[in-house]
PAZABA-912560 format. One line per field, with one value per atom (N, C-alpha, C): residue in three letters; x, y, z. Coordinates in steps of 0.05 Angstrom, whole numbers. Each point is the difference from the previous one (the first is absolute). Layout:
<atoms>
residu	c(ALA/...)
X	c(X/...)
Y	c(Y/...)
Z	c(Z/...)
</atoms>
This chain:
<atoms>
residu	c(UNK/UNK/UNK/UNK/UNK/UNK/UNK/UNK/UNK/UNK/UNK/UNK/UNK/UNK/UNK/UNK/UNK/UNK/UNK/UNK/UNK/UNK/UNK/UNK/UNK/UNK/UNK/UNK/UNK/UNK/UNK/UNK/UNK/UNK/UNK/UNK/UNK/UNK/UNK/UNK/UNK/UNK/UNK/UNK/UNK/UNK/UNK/UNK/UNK/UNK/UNK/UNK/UNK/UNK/UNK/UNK/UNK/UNK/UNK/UNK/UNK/UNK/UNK/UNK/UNK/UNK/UNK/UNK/UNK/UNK/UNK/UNK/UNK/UNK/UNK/UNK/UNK/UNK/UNK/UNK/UNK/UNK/UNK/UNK/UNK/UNK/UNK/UNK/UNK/UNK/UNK/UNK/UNK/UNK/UNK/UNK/UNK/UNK/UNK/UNK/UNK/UNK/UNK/UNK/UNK/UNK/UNK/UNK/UNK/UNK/UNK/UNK/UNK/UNK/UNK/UNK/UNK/UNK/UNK/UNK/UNK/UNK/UNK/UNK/UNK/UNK/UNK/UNK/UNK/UNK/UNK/UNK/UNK/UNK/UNK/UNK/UNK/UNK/UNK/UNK/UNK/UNK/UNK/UNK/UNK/UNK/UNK/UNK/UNK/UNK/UNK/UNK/UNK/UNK/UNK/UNK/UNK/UNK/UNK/UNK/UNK/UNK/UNK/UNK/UNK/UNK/UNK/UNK/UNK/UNK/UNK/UNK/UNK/UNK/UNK/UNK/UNK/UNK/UNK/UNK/UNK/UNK/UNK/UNK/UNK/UNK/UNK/UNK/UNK/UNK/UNK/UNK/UNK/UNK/UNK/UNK/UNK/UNK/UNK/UNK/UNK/UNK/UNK/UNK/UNK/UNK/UNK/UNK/UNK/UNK/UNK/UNK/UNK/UNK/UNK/UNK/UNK/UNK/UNK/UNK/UNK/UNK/UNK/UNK/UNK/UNK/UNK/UNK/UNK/UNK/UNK/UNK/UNK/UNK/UNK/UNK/UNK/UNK/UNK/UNK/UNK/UNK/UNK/UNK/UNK/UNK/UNK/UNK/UNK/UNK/UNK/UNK/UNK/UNK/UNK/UNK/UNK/UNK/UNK/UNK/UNK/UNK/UNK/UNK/UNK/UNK/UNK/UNK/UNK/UNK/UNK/UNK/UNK/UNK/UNK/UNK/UNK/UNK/UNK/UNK/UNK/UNK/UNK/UNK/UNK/UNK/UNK/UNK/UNK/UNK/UNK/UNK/UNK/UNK/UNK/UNK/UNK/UNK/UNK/UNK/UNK/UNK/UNK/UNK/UNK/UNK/UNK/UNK/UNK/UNK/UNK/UNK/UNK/UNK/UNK/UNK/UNK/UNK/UNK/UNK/UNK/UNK/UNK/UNK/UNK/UNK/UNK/UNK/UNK/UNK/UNK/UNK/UNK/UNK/UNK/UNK/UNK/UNK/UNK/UNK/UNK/UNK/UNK/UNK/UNK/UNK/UNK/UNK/UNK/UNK/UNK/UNK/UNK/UNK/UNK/UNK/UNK/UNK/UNK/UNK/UNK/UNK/UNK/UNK/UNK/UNK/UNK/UNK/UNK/UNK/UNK/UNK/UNK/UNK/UNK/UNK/UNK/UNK/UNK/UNK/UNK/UNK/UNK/UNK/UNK/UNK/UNK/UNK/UNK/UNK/UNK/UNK/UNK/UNK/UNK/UNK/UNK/UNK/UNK/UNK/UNK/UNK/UNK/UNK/UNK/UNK/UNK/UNK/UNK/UNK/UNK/UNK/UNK/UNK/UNK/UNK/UNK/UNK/UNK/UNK/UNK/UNK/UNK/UNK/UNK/UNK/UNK/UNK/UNK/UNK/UNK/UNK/UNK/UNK/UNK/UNK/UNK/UNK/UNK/UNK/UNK/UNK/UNK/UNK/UNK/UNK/UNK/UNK/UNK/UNK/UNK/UNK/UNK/UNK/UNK/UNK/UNK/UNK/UNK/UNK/UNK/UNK/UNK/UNK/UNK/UNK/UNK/UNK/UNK/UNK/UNK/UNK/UNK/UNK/UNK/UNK/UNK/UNK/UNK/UNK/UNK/UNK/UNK/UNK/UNK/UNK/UNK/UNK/UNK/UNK/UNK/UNK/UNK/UNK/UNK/UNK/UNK/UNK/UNK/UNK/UNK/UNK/UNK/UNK/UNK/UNK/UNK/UNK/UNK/UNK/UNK/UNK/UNK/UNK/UNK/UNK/UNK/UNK/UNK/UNK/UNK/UNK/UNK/UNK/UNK/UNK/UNK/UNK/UNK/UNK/UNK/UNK/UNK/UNK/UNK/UNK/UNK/UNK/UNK/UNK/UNK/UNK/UNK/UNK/UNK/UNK/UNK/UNK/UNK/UNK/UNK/UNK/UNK/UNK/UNK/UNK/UNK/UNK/UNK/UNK/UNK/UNK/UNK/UNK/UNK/UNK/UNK/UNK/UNK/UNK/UNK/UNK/UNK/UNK/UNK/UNK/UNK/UNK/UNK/UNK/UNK/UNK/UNK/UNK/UNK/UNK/UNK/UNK/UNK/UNK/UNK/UNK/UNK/UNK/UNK/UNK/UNK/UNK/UNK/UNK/UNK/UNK/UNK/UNK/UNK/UNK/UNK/UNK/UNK/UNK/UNK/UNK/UNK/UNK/UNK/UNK/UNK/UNK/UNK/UNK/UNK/UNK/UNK/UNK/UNK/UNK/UNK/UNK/UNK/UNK/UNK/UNK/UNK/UNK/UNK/UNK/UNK/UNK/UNK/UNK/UNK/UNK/UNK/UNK/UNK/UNK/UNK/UNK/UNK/UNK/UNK/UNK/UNK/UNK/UNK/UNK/UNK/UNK/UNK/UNK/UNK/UNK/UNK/UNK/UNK/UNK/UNK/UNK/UNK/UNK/UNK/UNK/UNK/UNK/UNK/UNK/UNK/UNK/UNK/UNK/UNK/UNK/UNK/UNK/UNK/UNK/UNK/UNK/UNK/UNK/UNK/UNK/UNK/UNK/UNK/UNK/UNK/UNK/UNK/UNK/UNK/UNK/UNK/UNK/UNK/UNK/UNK/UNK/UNK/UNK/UNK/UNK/UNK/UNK/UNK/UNK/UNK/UNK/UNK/UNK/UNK/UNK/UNK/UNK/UNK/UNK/UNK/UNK/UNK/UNK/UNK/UNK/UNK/UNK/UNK/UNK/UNK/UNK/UNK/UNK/UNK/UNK/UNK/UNK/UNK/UNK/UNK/UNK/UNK/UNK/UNK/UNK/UNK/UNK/UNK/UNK/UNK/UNK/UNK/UNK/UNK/UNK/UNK/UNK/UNK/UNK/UNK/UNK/UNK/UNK/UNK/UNK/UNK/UNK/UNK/UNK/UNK/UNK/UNK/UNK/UNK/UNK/UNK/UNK/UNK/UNK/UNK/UNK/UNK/UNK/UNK/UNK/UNK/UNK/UNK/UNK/UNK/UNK/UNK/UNK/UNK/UNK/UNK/UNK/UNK/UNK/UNK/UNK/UNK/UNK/UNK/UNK/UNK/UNK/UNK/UNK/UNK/UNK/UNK/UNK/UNK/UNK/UNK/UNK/UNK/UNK/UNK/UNK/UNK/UNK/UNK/UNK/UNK/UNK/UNK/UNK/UNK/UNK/UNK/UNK/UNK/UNK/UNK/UNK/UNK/UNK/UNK/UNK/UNK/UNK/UNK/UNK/UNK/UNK/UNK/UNK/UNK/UNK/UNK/UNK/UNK/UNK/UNK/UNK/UNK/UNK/UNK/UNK/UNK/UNK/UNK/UNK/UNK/UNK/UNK/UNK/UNK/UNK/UNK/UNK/UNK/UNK/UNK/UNK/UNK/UNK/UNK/UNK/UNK/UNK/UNK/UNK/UNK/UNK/UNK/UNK/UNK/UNK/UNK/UNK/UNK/UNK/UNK/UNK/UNK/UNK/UNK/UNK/UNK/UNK/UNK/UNK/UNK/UNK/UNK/UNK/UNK/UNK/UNK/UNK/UNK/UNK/UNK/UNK/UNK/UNK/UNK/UNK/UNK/UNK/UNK/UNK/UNK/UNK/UNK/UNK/UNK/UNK/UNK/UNK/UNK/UNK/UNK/UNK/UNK/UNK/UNK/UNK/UNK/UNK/UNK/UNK/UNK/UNK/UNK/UNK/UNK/UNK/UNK/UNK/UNK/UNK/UNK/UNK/UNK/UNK/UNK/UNK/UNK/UNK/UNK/UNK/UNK/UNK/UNK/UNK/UNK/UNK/UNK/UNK/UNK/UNK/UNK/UNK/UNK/UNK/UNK/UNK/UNK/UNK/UNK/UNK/UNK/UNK/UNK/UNK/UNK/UNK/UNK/UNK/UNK/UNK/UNK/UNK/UNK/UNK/UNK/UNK/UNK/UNK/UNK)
X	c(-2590/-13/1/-7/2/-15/-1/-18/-31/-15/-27/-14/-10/-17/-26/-15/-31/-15/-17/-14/-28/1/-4/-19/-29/-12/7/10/10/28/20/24/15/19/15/26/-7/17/20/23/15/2/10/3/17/6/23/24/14/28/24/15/37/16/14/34/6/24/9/-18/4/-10/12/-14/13/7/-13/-6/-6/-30/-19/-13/-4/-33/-15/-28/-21/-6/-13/-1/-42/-6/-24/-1/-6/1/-20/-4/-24/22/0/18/-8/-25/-9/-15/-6/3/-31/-15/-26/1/34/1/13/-14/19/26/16/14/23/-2/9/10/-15/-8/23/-5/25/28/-6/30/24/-31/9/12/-14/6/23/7/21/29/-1/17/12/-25/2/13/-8/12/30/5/31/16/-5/11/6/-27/17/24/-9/24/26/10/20/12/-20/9/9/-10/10/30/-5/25/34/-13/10/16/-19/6/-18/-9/-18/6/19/18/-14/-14/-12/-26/-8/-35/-3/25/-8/2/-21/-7/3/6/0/-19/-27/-25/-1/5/1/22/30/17/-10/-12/-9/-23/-23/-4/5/24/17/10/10/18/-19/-27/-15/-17/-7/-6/25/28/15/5/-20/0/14/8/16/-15/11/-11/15/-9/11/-19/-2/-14/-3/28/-1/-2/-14/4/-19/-30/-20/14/0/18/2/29/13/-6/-23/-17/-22/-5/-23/16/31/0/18/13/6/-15/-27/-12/-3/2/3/20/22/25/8/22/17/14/18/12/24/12/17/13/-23/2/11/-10/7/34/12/27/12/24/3/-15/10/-7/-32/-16/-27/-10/14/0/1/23/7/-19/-9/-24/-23/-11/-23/5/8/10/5/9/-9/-32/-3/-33/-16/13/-25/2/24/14/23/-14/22/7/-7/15/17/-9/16/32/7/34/7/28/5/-9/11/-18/-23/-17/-26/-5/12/-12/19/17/15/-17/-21/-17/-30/-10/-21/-11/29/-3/20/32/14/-1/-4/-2/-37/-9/-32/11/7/-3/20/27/25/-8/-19/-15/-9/-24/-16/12/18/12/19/19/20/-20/-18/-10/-10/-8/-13/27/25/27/4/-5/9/-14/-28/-8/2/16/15/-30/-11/-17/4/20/23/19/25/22/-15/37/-3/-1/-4/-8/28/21/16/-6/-5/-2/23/13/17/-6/-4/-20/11/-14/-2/21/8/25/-25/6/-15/11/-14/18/6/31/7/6/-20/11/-15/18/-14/-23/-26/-20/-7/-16/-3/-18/15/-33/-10/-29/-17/7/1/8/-31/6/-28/-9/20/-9/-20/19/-14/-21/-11/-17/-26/11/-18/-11/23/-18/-6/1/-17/-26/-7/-25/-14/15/-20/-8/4/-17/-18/16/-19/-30/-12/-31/0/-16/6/4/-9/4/25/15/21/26/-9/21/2/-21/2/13/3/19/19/9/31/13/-13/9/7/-29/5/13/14/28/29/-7/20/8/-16/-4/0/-4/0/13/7/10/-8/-30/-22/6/1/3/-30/-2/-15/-26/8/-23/-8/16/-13/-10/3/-13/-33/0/-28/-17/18/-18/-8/8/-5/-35/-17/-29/-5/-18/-14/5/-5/6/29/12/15/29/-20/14/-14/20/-11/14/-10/0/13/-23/8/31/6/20/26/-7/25/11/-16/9/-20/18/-12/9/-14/21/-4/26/3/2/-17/-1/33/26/27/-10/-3/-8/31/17/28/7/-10/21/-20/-34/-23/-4/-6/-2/-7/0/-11/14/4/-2/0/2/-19/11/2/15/-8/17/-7/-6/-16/-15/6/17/19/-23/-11/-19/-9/17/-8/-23/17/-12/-33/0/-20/-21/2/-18/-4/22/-16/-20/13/-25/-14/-20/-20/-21/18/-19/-5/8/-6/-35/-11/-33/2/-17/3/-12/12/-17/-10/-23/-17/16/9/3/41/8/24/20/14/30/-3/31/-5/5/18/7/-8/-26/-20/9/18/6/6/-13/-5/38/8/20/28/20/22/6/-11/7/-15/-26/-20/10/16/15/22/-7/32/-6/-20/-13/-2/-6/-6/32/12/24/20/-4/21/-9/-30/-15/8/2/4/29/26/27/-1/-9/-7/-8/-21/-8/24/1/32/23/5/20/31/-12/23/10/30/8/-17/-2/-16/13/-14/-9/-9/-2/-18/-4/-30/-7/11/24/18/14/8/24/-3/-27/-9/7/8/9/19/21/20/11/-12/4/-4/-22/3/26/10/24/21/3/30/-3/-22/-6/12/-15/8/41/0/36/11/0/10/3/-22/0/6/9/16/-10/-23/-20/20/5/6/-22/18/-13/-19/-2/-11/-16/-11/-28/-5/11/-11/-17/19/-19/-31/7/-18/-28/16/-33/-12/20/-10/-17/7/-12/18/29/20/9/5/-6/24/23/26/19/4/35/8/12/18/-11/-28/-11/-2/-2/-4/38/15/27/10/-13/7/-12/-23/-14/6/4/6/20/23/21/21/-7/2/-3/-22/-4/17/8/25/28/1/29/-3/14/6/26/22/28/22/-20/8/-14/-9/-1/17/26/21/14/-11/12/-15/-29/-16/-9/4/-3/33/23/27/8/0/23/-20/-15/-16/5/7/2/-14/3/-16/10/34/15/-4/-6/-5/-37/-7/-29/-10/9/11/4/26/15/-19/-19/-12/-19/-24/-14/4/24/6/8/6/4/-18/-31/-25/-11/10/-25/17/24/16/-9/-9/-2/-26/-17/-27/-3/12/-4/19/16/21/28/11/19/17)
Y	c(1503/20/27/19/28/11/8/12/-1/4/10/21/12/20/-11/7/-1/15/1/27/-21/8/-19/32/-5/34/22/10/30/4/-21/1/-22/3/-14/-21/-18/-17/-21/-19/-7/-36/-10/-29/-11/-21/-20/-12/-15/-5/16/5/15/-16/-5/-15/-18/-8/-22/-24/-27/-27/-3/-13/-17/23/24/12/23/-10/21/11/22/11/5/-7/6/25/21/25/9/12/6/28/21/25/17/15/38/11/16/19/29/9/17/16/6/20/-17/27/6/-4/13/3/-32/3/-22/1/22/7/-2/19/-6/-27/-22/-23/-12/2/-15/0/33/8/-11/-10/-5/-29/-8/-32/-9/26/-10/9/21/7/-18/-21/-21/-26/-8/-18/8/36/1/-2/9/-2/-34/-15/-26/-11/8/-11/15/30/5/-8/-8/-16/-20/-22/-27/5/17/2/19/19/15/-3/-18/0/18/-2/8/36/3/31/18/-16/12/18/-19/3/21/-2/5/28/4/30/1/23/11/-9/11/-6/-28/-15/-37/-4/12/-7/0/31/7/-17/-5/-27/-27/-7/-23/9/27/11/-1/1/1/-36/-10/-21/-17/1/-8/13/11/3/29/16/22/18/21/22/33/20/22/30/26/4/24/7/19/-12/-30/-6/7/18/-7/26/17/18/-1/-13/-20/-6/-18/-24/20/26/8/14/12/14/-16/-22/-23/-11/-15/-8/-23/-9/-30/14/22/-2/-29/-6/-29/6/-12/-7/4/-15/3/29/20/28/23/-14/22/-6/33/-6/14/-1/30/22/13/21/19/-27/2/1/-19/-3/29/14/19/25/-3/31/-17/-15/-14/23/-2/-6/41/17/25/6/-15/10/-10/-22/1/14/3/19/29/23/0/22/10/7/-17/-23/-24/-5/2/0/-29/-4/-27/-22/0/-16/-4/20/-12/-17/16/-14/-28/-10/-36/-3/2/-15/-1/27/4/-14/-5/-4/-18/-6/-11/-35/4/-16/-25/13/-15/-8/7/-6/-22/4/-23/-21/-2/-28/-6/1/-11/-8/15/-13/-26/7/-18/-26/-3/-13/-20/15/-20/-6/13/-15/-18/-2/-31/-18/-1/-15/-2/7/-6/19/13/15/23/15/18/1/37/-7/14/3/17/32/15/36/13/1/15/45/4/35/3/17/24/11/-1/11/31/18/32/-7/27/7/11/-4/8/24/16/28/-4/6/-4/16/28/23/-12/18/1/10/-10/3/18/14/13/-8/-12/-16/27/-11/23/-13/21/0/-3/-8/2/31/11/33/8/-4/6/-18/-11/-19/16/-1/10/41/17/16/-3/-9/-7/-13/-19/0/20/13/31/19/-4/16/-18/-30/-25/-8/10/-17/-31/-3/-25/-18/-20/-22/1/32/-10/11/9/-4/-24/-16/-22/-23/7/-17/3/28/14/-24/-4/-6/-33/-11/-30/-8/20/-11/10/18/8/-35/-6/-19/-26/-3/-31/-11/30/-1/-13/9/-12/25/-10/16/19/14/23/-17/-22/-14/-19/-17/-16/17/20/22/-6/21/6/-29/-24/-24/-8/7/-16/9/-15/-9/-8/18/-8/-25/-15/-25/-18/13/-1/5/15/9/-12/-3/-8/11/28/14/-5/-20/-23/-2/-22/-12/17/18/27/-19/-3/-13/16/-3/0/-19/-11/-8/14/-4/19/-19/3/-12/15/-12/12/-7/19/1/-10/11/-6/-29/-7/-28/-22/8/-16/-13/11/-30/24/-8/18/3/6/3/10/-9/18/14/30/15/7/10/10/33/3/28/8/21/12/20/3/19/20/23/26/-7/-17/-18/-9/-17/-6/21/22/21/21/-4/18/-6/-27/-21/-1/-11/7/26/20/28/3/-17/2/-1/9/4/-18/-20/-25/14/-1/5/-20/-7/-13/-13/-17/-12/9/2/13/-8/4/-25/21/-15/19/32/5/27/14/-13/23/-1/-14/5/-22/3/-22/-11/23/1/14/-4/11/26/-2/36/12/-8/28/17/-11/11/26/-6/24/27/14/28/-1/-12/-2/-2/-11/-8/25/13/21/23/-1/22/5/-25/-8/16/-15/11/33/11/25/13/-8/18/-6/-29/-2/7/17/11/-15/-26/-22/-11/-5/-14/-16/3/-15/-28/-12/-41/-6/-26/-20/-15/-3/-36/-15/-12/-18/10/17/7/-6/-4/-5/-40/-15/-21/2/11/12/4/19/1/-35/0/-32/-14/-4/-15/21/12/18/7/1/4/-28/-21/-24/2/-6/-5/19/23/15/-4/-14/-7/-31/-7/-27/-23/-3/-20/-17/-30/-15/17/-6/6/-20/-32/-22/4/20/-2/29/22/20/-23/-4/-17/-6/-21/-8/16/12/21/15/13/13/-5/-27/-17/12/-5/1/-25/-11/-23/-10/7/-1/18/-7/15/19/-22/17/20/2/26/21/-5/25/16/-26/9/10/-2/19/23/6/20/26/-23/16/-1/-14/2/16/26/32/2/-3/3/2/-19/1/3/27/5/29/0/6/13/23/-6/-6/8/3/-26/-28/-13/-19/-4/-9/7/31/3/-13/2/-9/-29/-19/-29/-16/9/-9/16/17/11/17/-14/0/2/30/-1/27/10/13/36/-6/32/3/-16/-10/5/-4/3/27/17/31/20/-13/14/1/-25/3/11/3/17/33/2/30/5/-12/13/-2/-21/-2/31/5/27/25/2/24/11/-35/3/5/1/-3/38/5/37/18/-19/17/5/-8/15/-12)
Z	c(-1164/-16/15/-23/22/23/13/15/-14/15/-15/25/-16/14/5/17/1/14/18/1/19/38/13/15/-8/8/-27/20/-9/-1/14/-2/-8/-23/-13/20/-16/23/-26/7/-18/15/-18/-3/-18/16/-34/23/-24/16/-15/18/-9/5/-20/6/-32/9/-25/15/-14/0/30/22/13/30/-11/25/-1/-19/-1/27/1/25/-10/25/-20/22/-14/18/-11/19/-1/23/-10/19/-9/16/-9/-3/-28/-3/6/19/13/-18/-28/-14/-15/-11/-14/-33/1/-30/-16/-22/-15/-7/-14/-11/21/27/19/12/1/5/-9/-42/-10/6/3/13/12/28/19/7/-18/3/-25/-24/-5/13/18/12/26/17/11/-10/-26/-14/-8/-5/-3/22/30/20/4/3/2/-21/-29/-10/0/8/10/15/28/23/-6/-15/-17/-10/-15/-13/5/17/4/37/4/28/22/27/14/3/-1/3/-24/-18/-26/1/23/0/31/22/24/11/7/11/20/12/26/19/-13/19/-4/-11/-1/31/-7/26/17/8/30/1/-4/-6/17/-14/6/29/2/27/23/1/17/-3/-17/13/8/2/16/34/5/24/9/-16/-3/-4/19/-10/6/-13/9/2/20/0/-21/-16/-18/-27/-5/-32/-16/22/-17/-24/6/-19/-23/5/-17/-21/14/-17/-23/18/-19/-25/14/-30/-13/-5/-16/-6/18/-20/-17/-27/-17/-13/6/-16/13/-27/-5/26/15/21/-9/-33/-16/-10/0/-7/22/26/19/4/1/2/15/15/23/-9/-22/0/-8/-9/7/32/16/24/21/-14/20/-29/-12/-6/9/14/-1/35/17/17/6/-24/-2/-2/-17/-13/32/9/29/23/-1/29/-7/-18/-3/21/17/26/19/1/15/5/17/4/-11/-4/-12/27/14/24/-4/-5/-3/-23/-22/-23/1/12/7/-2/29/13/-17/-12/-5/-31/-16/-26/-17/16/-13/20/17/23/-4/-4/-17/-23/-18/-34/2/14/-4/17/19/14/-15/-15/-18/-20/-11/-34/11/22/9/11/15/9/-26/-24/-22/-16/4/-14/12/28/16/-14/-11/-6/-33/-13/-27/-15/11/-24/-7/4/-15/14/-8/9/23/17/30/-7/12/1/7/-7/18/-4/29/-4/16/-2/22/19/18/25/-7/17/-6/17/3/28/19/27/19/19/5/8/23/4/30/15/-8/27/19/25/21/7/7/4/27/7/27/17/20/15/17/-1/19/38/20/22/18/23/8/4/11/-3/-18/-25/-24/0/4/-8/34/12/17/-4/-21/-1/-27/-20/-18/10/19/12/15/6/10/-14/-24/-28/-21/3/-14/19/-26/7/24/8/21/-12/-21/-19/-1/-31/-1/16/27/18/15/0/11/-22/-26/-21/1/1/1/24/27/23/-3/-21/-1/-8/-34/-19/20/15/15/25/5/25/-1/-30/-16/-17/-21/-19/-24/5/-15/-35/-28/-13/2/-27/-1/-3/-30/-11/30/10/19/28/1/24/-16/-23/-9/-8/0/2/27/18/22/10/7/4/35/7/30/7/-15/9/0/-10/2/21/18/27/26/16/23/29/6/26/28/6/18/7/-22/-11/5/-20/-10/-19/-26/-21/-24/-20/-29/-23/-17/-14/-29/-12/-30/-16/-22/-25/-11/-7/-10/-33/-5/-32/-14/3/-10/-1/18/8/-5/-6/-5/27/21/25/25/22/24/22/18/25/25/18/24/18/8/14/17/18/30/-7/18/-2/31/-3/28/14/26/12/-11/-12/-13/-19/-22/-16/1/10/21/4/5/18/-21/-24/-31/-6/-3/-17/6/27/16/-7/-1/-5/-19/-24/-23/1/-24/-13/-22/1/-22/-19/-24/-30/-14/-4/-13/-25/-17/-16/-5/22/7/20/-10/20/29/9/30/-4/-17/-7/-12/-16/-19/-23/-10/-22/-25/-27/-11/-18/-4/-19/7/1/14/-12/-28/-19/11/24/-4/22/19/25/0/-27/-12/7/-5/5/35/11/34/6/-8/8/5/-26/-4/14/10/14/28/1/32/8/-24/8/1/-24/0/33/3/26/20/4/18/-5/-21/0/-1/-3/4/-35/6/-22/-27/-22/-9/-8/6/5/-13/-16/-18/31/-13/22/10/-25/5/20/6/18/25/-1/40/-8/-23/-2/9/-17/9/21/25/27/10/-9/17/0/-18/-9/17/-19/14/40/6/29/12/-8/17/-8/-29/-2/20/3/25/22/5/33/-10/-14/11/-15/-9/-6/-24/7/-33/-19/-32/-15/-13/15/-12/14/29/14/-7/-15/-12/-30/-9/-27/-1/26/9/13/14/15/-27/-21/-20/-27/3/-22/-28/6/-28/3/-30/-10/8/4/19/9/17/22/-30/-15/-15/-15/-3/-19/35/13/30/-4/7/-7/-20/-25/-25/7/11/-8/27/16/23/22/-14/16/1/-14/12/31/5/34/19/-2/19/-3/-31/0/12/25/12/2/-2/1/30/19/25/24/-25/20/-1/-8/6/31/7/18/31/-11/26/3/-24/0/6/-5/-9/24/7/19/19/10/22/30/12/29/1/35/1/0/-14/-9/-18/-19/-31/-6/17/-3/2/27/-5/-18/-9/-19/-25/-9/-27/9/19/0/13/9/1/-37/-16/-18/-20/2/-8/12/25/5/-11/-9/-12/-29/-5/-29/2/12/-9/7/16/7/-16/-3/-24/19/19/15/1)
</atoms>
């Protein structure tokens, strides 16, 4: 029989069984709601979902927020889906299609470089839908990833990084120094918590928002002796600051008075990376100290570093007339003569 309504208090609640003979349910729920009318609604809209599902197959009835759902009590998780989840929503699973995918994905970010938005929007939505195709409750998601921009990026130097701290407030010259030193991003700088540090030690560890997971870096002397003089702020990480956007006005204040190149945050990432590849470092223990998710994204991104045109002559044909010769013509070029 159909559903029935009833009315348990003040709020309407439903009952009955759904199905053909032989594998009926019997369902009993609060359909949350005061009103009657509402009520009916609701419970015939429940009775149509199951029999679509019946008939139509599970791909009929399944929503987004049902997958994620499914995606998380399998033990899965990600840390950009809440998003996602809020502005999809109980659309069908069946309905979302690339190209909803990639305006969903404008409408949430739309400053976001394609890199980001992989990660931030196409990278969540195709776990969860794929994850519930494995399990035959619709199809798979295929998107096009964005193109990811591959100029060369400019890493910040310690120079730079050290007179940008002689016009930055103590906090965020002592951030500038930590993404410079760790290669901690902007977001996991402004997360990191008192307790989270340990002096002593010369350790911190970073929550890697990117990669969802943590871990714990060496904090080099300078380092060390910022941090220290830091003034703890009451309900406030080590750097004072709750949000990585609010740094933007201080930031650009700072370069201003120093007179120095202007820098994004990232760039003191940046230096981290391109500093160690210079002096020699594998790129699978750059990965690693940086918290990038592998070698080969450090080597895409930054295996500029070491193009060099003149070190054929000092790695390959290595003596000490040869060693001369390239830096008498390093200091010609550098004065002009």
């Amino acid at each position: 029989m159909p559903l029935e309504i009833y009315r348990r208090g003040r709020v309407w609640h439903c009952r009955g069984t759904i199905g053909p003979d032989g594998r009926r349910k019997r369902l009993r729920q609060s359909l949350h709601t005061k009103n009657k009318d509402t009520a009916a609604r609701q419970a015939a809209e429940i009775e149509k979902k199951y029999w679509d599902g019946h008939f139509d197959g599970p791909s009929a009835i399944l929503t987004f927020a049902a997958a994620a759902r499914i995606y998380r009590n399998a033990g899965k998780s990600d840390p950009f889906l809440a998003a996602v989840e809020k502005y999809l929503g109980n659309t069908l699973v069946r309905d979302i299609t690339e190209s909803s995918v990639q305006s969903m994905a404008k409408d949430l970010y739309p400053r976001a470089s394609g890199a980001s938005l992989n990660r931030l929007v196409l990278a969540p939505t195709k776990a969860v839908i794929n994850h519930a195709s494995r399990s035959s409750l619709c199809n798979p998601l295929r998107v096009q990833p964005y193109e990811i921009d591959t100029k060369i990026k400019e890493p910040a130097t310690l120079e730079w990084v050290q007179k940008f701290m002689e016009q930055a407030g103590p906090h965020l010259g002592a951030m500038a120094l930590f993404m410079f030193l760790t290669g901690a991003r902007v977001g996991e700088a402004v997360a990191v918590q008192w307790d989270d540090v340990d002096l002593p030690a010369a350790t911190v560890k970073i929550r890697q928002s990117k990669v969802n997971s943590e871990r714990v870096s060496h904090l080099p002397v300078p380092l060390v002796v910022a941090i220290a003089n830091l003034t703890k702020i009451p309900g406030r990480g080590v750097f004072g600051y709750t949000r990585a956007a609010n740094l933007r006005s201080a930031w650009d204040g700072a370069i201003g008075r120093a007179g120095i190149k202007h820098l994004s945050p990232h760039c003191c990432r940046h230096g981290f990376a391109t500093g160690l590849l210079r002096r020699g470092v594998d790129v699978i223990t750059v990965a690693w100290l940086g918290g990038w998710k592998s070698a080969d994204l450090v080597l895409r991104t930054y295996g500029h570093a070491n193009k060099d045109p003149r070190l054929v002559d000092r790695l390959l044909f290595d003596t000490p007339d040869t060693q001369r010769q390239v830096e008498s013509q390093e200091t010609d070029t550098k004065t002009g003569t």
